[in-house]
N, C-alpha and C positions, 0 to 999 in steps of 0.2 A: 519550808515556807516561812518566809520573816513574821514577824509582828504586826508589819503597815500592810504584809498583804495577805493576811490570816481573813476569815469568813468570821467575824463573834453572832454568836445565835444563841441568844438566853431567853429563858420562859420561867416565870415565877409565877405564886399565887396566892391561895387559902393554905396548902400545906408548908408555909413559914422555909419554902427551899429557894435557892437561884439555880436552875439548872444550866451546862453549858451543854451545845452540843454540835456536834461533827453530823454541819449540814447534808452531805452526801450519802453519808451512810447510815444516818439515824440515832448514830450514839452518843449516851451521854456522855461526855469526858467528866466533867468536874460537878461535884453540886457545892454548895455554900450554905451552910443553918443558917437563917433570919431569925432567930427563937422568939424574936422580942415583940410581931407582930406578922401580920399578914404581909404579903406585898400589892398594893397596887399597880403603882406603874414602874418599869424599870425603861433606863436609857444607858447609851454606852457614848463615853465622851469622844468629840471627832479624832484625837489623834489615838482613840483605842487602848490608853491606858486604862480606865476606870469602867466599870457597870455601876451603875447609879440604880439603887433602889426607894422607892417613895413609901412609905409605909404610915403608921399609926405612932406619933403623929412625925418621927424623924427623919430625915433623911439618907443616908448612910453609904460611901462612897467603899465601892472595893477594887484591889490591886489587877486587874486582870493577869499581870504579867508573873507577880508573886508566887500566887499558889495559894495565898494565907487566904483563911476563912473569916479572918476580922475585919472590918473596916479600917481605913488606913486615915477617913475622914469621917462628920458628921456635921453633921447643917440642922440644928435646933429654933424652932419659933413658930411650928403650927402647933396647933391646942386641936388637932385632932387631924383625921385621916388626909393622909395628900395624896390629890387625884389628879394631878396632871404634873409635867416636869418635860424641858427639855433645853439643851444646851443651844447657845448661840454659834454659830457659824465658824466662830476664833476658836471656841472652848472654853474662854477668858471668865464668859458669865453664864449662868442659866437661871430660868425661872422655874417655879411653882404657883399651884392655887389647891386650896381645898377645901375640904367642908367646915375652917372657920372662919369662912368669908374673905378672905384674905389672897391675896395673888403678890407673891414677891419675887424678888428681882438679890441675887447670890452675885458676889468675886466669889470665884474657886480661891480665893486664899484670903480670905475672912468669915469668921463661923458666923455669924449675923447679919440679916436682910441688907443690903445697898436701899431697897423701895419698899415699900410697902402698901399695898394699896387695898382699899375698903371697896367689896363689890356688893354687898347690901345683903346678900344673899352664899346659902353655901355655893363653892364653885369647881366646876364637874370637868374643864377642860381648861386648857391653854397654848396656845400654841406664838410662835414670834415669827412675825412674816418675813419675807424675803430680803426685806431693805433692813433689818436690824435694827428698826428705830421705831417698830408696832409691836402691839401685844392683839393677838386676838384672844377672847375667853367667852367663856359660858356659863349659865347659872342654874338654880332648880325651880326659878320663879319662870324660866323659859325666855331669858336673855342675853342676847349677843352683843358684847363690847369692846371698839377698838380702841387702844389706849397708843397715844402718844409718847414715848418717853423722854424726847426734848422739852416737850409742853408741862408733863409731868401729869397726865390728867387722860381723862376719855375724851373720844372726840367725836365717838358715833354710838349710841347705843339704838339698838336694833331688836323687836318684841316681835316677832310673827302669830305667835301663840300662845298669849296669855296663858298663865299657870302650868304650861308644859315643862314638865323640866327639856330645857336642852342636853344634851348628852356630851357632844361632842365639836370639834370645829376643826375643817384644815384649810389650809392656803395652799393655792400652786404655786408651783415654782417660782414660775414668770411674775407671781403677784398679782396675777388679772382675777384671780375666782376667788371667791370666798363658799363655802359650803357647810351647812352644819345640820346638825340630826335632833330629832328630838324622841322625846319617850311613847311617842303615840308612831311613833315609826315615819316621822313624814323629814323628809329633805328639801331643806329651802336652801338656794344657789342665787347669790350676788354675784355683779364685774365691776371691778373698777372700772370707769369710764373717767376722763381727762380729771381724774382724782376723785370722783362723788362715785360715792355703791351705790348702783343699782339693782334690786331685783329682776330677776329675768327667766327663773323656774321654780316650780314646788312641784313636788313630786312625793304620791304617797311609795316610797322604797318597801317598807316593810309593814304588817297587821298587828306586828307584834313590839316592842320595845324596840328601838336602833340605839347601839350600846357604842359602835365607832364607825364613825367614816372619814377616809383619807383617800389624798389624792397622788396618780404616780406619780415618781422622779419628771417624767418627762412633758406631765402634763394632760394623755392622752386618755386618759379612764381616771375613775375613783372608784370605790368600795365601800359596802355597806355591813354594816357585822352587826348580828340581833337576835334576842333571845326565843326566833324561829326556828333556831339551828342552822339555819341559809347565811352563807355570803353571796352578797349581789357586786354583779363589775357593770360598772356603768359607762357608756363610748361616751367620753367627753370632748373628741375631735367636732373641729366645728361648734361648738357647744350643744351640740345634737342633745344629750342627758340623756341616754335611752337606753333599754335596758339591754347589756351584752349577755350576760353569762349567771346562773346562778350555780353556785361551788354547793354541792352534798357532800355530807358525810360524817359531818360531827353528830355525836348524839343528845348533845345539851347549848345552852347558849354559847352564843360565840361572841367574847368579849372585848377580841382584841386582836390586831393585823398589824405588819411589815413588812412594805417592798423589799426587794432587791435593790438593786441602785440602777438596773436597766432597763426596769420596770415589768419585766418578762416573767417575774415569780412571786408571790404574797406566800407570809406563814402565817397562822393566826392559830390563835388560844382559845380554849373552851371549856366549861363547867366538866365536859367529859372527862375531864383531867392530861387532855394531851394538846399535841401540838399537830398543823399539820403544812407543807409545802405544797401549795399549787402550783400548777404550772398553766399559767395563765391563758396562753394560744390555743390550747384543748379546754380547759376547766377540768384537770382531771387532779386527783391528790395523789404525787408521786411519792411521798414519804409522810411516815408519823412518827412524832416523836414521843417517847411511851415511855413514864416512869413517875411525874407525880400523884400523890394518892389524893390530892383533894382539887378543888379547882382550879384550872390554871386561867389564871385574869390577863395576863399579860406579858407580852413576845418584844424582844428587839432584836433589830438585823441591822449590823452595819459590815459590809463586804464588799465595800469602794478601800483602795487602794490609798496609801496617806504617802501624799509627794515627803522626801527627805527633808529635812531642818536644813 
């Protein structure tokens, strides 16, 4: 199997590892020492060269392809932990935000912010919508904000719940939904309509913390991950928002999920210190992935095929 059509499947956490592993059969191939801090969020760049880990407070880019356990890059300018990160659609750029108020905007080939923007508050998510010209994010005052980057500014800020922290925010595909979680467990769902968000559902998902929720490739469900130990899949056809399926089987929080790219399977991460693969059509957990010793906060899957240069 080439490089553009390998499966990358990494889980990192509290125990300072990146693990890789061979989604089929469970195992781990490769791990990676982070020594220098925890990992928060990891991502893997579109054309699959790099795993991106976000930590305390640096950035830190590694070879996929190499072998080396060093970083080959490093992206310096948060003053404390970075909780969200993800590449733009080219690869060219990606953002971050974290807990020092801050949401920036990275070229992969300059070690210092392009943007830099002030959200008032620490910042728990971020995500870059569909058209490559928004930012969605979220804060712990319990605010949702859509930033412009022509304009250079917010152009929507959105409060459902005073003093909640939000947690999390995804966009679909299409760009018609917006959806975001907050720490009392409730999920509130926006649509774009001829350009203005509307709200259109709240729903209490979980009784407990909501730690992420994402929405699939195609559109047709999202997912809910909370430290009840339950993932919830929700039928988002029609915008119905109802509840399909709830996943058991972790035995601590569950902090963090990864479609597939056909939408047909989620992995997700759990204080339990594993991983695991659902398979969505049943809600049944076909495989675990078993080998960190302390929490594992966070999974990435990218296993879509990369057209040639």
């Amino acid at each position: 199997m080439t490089a553009a059509d390998s499966v990358i499947l990494v889980t990192a956490g509290y125990d300072h590892t990146i693990r890789f592993w061979e989604a089929l059969s469970g195992a781990c191939s490769r791990t990676i020492q982070h020594t220098e801090s925890q990992i928060n969020k990891l991502c893997v760049s579109p054309d699959k060269r790099f795993v991106v880990a976000a930590g305390n407070p640096h950035v830190r880019f590694y070879d996929i392809q190499n072998g080396s356990g060093s970083p080959v890059m490093s992206f310096d300018g948060h003053q404390g932990n970075v909780t969200g990160i993800q590449f733009a659609a080219d690869g060219r750029w990606f953002v971050t935000c974290g807990e020092d108020r801050t949401v920036k905007l990275w070229d992969t080939r300059s070690p210092t912010p392009t943007r830099d923007y002030d959200h008032r508050a620490p910042v728990t998510d971020v995500q870059i919508h569909p058209n490559q010209g928004e930012l969605v994010t979220c804060d712990q005052m319990g605010t949702v904000k859509i930033w412009d980057l022509a304009a250079n500014s917010y152009t929507y800020q959105l409060l459902p719940e005073e003093d909640v922290a939000m947690r999390s925010v995804a966009v679909s595909a299409d760009g018609s939904t917006l959806v975001a979680g907050n720490n009392k467990g409730n999920c509130y769902i926006w649509k774009w309509v001829h350009s203005e968000l509307r709200p259109i559902k709240h729903l209490l998902a979980h009784k407990k913390y909501l730690l992420k929720c994402m929405i699939s490739p195609d559109s047709t469900k999202f997912v809910t991950c909370s430290s009840d130990f339950t993932v919830k899949v929700w039928d988002a056809v029609d915008d119905a928002f109802t509840l399909s399926k709830t996943l058991t089987g972790h035995q601590r929080w569950v902090w963090d999920c990864a479609f597939s790219a056909d939408s047909a399977y989620l992995v997700t991460a759990s204080s339990d210190h594993s991983a695991r693969l659902w398979d969505l059509s049943s809600g049944e957990s076909i495989r675990q992935y078993n080998g960190h010793h302390k929490a594992a906060v966070c999974v990435a899957l990218h296993d879509q095929p990369i057209a040639p240069q």
